[in-house]
Backbone as a chain_set.jsonl record, in Angstrom:
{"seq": "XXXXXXXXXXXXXXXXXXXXXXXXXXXXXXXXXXXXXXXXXXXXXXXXXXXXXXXXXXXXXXXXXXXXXXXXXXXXXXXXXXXXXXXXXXXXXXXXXXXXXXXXXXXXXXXXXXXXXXXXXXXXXXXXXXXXXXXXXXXXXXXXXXXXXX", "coords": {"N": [[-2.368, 17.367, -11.271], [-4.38, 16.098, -9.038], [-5.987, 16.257, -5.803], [-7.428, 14.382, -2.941], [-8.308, 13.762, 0.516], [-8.644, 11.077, 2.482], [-11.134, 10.21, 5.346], [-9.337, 7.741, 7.391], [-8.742, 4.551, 9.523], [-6.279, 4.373, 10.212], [-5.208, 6.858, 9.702], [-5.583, 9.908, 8.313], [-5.677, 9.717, 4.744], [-4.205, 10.92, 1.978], [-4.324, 10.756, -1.356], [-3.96, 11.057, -4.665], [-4.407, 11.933, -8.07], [-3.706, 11.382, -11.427], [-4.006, 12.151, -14.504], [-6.086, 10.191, -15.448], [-5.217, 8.139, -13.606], [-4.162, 6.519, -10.325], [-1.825, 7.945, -8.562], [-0.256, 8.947, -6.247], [-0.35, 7.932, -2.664], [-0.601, 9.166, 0.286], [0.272, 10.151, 3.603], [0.051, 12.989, 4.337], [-0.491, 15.773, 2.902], [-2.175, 18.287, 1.2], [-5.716, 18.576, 0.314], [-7.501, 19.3, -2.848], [-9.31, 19.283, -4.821], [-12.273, 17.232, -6.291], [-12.647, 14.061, -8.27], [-14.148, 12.039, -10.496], [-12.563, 9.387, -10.296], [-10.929, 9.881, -8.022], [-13.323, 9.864, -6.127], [-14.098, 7.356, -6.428], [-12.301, 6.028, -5.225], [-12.238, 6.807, -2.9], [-14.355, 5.785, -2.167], [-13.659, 2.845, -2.184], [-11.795, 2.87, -0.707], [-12.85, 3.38, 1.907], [-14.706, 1.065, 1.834], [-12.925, -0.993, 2.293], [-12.185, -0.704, 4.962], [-14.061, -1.399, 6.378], [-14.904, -3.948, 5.852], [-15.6, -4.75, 3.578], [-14.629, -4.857, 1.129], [-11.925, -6.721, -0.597], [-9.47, -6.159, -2.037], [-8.399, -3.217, -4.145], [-10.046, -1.696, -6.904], [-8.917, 0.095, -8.917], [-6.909, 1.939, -11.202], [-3.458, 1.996, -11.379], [-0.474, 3.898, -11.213], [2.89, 3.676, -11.151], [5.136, 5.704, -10.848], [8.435, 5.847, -11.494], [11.335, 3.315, -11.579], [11.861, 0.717, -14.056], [12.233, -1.382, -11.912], [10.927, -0.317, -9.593], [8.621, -0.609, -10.271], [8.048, -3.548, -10.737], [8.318, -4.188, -8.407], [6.43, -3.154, -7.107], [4.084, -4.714, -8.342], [4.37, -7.029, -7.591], [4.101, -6.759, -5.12], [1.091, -6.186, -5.198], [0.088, -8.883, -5.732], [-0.055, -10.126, -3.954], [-2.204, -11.783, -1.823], [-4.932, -10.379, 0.302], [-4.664, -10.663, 3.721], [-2.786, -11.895, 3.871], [0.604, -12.195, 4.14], [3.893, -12.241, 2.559], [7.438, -12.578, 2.861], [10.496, -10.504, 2.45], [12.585, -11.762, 1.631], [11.296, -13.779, 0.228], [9.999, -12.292, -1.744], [12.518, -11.449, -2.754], [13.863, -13.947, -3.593], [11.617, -14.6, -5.882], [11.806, -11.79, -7.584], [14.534, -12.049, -8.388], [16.324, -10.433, -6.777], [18.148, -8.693, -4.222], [17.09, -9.269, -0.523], [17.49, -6.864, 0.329], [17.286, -4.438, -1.772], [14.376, -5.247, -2.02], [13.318, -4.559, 0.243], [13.783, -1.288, -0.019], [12.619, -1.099, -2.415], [10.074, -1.616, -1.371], [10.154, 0.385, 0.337], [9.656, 2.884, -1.023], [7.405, 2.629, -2.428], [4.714, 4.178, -3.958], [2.173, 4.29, -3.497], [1.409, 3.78, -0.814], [-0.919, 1.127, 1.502], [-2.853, 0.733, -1.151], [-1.876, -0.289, -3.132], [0.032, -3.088, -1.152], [2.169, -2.605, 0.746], [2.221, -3.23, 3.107], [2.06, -6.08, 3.81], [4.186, -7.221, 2.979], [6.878, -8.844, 5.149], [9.688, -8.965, 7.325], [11.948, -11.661, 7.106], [12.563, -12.405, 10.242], [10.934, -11.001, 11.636], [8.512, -8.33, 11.744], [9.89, -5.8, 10.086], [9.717, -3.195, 8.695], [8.428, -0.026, 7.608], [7.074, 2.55, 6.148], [4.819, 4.499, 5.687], [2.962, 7.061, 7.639], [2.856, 6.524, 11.021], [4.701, 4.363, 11.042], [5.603, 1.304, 12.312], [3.589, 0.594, 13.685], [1.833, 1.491, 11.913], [1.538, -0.182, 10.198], [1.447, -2.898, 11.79], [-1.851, -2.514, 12.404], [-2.711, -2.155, 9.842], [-2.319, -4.984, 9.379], [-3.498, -6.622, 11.363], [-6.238, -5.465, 10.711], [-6.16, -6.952, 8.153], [-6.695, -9.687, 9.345], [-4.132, -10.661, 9.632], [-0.243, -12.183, 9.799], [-0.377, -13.487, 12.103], [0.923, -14.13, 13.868], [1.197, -11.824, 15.614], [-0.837, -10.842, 16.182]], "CA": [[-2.637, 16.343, -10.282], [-5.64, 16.238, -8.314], [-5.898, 15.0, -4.657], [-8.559, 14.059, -2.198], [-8.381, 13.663, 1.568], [-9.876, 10.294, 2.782], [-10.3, 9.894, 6.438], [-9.232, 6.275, 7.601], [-8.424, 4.333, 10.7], [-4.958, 4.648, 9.744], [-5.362, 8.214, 9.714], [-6.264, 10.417, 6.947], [-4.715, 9.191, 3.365], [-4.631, 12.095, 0.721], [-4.805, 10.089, -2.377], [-3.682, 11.88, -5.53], [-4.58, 11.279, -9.181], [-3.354, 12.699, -12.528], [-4.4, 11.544, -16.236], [-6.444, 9.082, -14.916], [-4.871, 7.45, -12.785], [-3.963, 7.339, -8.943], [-0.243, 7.977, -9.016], [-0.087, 8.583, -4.656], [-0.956, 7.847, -1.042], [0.158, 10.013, 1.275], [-0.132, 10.544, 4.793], [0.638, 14.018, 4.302], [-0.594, 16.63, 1.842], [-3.393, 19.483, 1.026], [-6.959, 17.981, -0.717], [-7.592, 20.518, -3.105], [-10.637, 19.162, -5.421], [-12.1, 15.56, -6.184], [-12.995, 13.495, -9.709], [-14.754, 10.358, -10.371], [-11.722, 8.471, -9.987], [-10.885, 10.039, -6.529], [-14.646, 9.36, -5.473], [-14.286, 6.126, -6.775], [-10.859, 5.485, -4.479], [-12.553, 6.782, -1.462], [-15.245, 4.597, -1.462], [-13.216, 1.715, -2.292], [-11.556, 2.759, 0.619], [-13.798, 2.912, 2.913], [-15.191, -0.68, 1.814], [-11.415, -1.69, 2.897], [-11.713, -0.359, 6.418], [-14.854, -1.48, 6.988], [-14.652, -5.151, 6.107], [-16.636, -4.884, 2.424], [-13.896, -5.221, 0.147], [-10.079, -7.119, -0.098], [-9.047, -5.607, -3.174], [-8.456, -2.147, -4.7], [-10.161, -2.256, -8.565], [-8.684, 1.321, -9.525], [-5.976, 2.27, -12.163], [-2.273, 2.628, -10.815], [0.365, 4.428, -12.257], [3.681, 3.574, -10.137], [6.628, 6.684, -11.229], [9.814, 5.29, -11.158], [12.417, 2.442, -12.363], [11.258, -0.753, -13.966], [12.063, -2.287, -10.747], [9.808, 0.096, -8.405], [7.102, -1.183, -10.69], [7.919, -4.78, -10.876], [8.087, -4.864, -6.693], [4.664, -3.119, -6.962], [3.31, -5.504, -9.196], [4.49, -8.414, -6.783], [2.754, -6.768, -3.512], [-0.406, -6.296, -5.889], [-0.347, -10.285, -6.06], [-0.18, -10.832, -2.43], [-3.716, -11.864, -1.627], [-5.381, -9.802, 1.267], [-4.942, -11.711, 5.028], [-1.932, -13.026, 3.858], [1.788, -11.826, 4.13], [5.212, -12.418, 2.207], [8.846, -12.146, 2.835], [11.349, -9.46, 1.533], [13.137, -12.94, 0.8], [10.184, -14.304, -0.9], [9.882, -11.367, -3.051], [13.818, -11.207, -3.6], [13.993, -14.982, -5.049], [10.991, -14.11, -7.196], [12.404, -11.244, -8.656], [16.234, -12.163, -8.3], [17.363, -9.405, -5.997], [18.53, -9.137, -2.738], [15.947, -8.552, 0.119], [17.495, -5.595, 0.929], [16.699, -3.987, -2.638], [12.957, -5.395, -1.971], [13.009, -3.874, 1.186], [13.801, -0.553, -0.596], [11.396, -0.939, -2.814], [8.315, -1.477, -0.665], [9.906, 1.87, 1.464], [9.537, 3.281, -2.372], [6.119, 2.509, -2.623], [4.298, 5.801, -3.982], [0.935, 4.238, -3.612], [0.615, 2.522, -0.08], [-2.463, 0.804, 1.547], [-3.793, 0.345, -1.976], [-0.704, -1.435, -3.03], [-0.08, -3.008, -0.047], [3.416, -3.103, 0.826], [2.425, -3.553, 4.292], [2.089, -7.262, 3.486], [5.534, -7.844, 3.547], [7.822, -8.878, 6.405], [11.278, -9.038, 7.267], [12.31, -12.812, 7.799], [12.148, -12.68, 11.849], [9.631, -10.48, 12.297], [7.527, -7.292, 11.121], [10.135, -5.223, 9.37], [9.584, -1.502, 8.496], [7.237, 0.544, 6.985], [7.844, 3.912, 5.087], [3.863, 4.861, 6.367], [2.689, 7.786, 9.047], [2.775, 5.504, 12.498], [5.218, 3.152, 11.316], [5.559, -0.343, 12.535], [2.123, 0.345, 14.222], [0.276, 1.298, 11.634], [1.459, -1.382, 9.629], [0.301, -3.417, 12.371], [-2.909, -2.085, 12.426], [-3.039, -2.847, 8.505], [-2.503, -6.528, 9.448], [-4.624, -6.745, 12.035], [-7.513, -5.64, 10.037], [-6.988, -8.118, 7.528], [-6.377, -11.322, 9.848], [-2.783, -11.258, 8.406], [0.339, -12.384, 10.401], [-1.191, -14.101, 13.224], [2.238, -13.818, 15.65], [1.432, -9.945, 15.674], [-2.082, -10.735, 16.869]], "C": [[-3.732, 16.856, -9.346], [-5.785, 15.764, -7.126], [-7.118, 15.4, -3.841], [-7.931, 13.668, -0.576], [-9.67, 12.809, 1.702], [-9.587, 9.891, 4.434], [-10.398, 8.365, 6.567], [-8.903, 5.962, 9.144], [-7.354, 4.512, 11.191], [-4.728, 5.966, 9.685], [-5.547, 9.027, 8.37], [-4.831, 10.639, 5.494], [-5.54, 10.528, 2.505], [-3.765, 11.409, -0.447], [-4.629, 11.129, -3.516], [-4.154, 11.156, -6.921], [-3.771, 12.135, -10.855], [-3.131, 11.68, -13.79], [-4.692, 10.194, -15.588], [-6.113, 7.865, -14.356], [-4.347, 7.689, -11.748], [-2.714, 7.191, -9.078], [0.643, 8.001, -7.175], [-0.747, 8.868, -3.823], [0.068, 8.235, -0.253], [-0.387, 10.255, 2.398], [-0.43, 11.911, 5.084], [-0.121, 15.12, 2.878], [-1.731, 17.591, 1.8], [-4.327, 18.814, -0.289], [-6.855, 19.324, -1.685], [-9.417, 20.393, -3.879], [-10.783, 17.332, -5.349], [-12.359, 15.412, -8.02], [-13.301, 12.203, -9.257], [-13.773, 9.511, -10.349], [-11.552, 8.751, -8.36], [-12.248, 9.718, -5.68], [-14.776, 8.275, -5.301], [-13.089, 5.079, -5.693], [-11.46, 5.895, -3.145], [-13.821, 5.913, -0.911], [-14.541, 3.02, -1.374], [-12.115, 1.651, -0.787], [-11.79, 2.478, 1.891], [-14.752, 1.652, 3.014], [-14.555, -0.975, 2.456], [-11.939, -1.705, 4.177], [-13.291, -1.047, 6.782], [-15.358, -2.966, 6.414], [-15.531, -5.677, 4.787], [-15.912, -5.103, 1.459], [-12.354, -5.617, 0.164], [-9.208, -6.439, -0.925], [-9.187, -4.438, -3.612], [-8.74, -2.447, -6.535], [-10.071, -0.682, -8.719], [-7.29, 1.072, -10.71], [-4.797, 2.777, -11.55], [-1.079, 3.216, -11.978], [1.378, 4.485, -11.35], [4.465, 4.183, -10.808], [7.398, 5.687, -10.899], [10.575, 4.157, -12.034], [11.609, 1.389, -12.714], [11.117, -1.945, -12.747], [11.12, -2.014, -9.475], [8.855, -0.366, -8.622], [6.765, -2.855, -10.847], [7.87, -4.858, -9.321], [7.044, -4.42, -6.422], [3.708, -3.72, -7.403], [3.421, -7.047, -7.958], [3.999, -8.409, -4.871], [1.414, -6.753, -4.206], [-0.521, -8.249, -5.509], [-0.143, -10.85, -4.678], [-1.288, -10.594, -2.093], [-4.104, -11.08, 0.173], [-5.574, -11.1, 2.217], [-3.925, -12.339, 4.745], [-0.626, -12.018, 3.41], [3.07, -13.324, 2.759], [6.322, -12.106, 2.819], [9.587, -11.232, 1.992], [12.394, -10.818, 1.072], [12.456, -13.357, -0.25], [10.412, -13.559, -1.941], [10.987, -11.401, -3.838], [13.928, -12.263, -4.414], [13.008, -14.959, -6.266], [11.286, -13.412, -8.265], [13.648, -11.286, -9.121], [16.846, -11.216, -8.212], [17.403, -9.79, -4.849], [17.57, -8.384, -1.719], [16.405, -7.203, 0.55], [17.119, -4.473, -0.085], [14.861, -4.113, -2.118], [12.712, -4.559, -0.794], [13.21, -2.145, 1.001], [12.997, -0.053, -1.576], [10.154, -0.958, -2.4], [8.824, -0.297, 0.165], [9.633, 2.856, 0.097], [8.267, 3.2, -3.129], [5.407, 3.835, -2.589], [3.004, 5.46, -3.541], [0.628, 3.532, -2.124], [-0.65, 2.125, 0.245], [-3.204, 0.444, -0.117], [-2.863, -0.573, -2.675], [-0.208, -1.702, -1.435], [1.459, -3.722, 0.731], [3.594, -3.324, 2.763], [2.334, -5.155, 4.814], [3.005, -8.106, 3.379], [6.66, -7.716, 4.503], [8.904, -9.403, 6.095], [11.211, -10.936, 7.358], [12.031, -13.199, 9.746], [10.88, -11.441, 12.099], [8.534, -9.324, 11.337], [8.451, -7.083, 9.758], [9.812, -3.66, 9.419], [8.554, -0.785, 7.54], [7.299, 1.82, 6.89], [6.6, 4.846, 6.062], [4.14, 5.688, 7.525], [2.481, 7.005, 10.282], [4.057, 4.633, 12.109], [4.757, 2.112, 11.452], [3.795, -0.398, 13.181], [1.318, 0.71, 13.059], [0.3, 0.343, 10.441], [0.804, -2.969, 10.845], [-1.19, -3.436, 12.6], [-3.707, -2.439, 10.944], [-2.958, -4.463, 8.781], [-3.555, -7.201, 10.255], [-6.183, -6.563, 11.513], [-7.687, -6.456, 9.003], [-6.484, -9.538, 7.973], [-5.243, -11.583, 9.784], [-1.49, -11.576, 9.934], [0.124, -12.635, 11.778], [-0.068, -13.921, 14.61], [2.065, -12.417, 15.988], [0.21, -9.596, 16.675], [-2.521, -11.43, 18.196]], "O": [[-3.818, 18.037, -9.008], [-5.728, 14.535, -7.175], [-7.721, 16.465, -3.974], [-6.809, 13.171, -0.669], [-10.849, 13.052, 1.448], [-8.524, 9.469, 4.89], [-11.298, 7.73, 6.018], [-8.797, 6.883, 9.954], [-7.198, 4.781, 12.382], [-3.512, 6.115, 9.57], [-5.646, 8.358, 7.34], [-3.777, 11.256, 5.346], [-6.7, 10.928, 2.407], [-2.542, 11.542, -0.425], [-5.216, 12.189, -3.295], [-4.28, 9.931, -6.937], [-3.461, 13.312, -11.045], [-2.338, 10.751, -13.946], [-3.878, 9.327, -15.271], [-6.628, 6.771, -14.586], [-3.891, 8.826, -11.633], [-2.354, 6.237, -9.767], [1.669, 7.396, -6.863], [-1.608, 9.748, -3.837], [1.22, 7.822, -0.122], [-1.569, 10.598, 2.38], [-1.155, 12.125, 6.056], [0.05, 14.638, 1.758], [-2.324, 17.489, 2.874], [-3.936, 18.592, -1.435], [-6.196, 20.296, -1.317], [-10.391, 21.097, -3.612], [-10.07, 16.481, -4.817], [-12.287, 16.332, -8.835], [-13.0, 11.52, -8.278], [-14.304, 8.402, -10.403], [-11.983, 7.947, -7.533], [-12.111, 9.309, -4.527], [-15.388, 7.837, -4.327], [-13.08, 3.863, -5.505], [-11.098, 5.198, -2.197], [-14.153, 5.529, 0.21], [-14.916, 2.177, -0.559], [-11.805, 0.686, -0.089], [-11.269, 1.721, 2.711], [-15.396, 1.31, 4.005], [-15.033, -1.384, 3.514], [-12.197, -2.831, 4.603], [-13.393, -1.062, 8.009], [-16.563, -3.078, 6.641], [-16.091, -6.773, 4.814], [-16.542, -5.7, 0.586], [-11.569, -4.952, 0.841], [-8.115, -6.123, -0.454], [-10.396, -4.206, -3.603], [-8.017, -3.112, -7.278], [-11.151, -0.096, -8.653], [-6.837, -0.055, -10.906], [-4.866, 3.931, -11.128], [-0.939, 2.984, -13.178], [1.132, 5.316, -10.476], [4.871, 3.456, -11.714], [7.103, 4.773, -10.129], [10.354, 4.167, -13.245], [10.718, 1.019, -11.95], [10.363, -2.91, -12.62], [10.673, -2.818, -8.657], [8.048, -0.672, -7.744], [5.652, -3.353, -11.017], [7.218, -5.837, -8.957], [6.407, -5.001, -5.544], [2.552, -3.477, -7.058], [2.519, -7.845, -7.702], [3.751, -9.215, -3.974], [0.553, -7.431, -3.644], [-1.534, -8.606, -4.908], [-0.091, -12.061, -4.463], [-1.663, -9.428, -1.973], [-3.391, -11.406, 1.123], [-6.197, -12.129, 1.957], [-3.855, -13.46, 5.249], [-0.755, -11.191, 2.507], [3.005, -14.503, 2.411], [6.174, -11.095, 3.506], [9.297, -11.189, 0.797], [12.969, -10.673, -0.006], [12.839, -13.345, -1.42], [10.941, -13.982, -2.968], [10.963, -11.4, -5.069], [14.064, -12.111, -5.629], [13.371, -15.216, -7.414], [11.221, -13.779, -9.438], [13.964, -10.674, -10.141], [17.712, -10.842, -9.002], [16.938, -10.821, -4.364], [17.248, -7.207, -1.879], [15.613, -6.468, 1.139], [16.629, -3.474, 0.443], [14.21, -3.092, -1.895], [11.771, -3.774, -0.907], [12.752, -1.543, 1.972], [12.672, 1.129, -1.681], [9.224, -0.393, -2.975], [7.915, 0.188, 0.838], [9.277, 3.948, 0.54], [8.109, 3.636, -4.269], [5.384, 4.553, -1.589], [2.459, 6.456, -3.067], [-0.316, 2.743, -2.098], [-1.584, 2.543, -0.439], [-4.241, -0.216, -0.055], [-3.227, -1.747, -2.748], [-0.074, -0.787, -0.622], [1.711, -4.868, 1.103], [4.6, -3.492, 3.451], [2.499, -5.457, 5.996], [2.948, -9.323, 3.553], [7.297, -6.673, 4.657], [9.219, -10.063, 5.104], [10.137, -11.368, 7.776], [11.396, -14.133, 10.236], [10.054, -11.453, 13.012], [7.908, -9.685, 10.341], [8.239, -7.668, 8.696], [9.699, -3.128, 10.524], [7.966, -1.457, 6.692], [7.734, 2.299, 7.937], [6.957, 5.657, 6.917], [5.06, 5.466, 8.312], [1.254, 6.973, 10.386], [4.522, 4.096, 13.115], [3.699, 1.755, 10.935], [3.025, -1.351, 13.066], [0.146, 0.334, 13.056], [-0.707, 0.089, 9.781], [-0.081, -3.783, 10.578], [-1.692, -4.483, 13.011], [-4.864, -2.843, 10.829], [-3.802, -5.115, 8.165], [-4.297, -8.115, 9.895], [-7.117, -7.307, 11.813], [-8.809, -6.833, 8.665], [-5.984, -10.368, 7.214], [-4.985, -12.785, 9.857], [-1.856, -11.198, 11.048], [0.548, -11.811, 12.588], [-0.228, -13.686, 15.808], [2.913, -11.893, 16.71], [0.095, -8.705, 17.517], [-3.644, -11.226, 18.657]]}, "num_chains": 1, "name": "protein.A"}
């Protein structure tokens, strides 16, 4: 595994990769080298933050249960500037939001899957992320998203 240190507004994401593909985002960890995929994730990053791109076009590889990867597949399809429910998600996949809400704190990849996109029913919700509830705010805020926050 290979990781990269990218700094962000959000504070600095160390971004990991291994057999071509990015596997995690971490608040937390030691860069050690880069590769054209990690080059390729820090610019796409820095598009993000700086208002050039909505979308991550890299290669994910989500570890875990068929279900960590089916609730990562269903924040992938939540369009940038725009939020879901841990309800929403649960009648989609037919669990209970408190599973979904387990699964987006289970999120190996955040910010590029963007499990900061979904909220509790009354309000924000929680967020696994370095800052917390703020720097999931701070993710919404930069893309227009949940307008009662702003």
């Amino acid at each position: 595994m290979t990781t990269l240190r990218v700094e962000t507004p959000v504070g600095p994401l160390f971004v990991s990769e291994d057999g071509g593909a990015i596997t995690r985002v971490s608040w937390r960890g030691m860069a050690d080298e880069s590769s054209p995929l990690l080059d390729a994730a820090a610019r796409q990053i820095d598009d993000y933050f700086h208002g050039k791109r909505q979308a991550f076009d890299l290669p994910f590889r989500v570890s875990g249960s068929d279900f960590q990867r089916a609730i990562c597949e269903a924040m992938l399809a939540i369009p940038f500037g725009e939020t879901r429910t841990y309800g929403d998600l649960a009648r989609d996949l037919g669990v209970s939001a408190q599973a979904v809400g387990q699964g987006c704190g289970g999120n190996p990849i955040p910010v590029l899957i963007p499990c900061h996109r979904v909220l509790a029913a009354s309000g924000l919700g929680g967020y696994s992320g370095a800052g917390g509830a703020e720097t999931k705010v701070a993710l919404l805020r930069h893309e227009g998203a949940g307008g009662f926050l702003i």
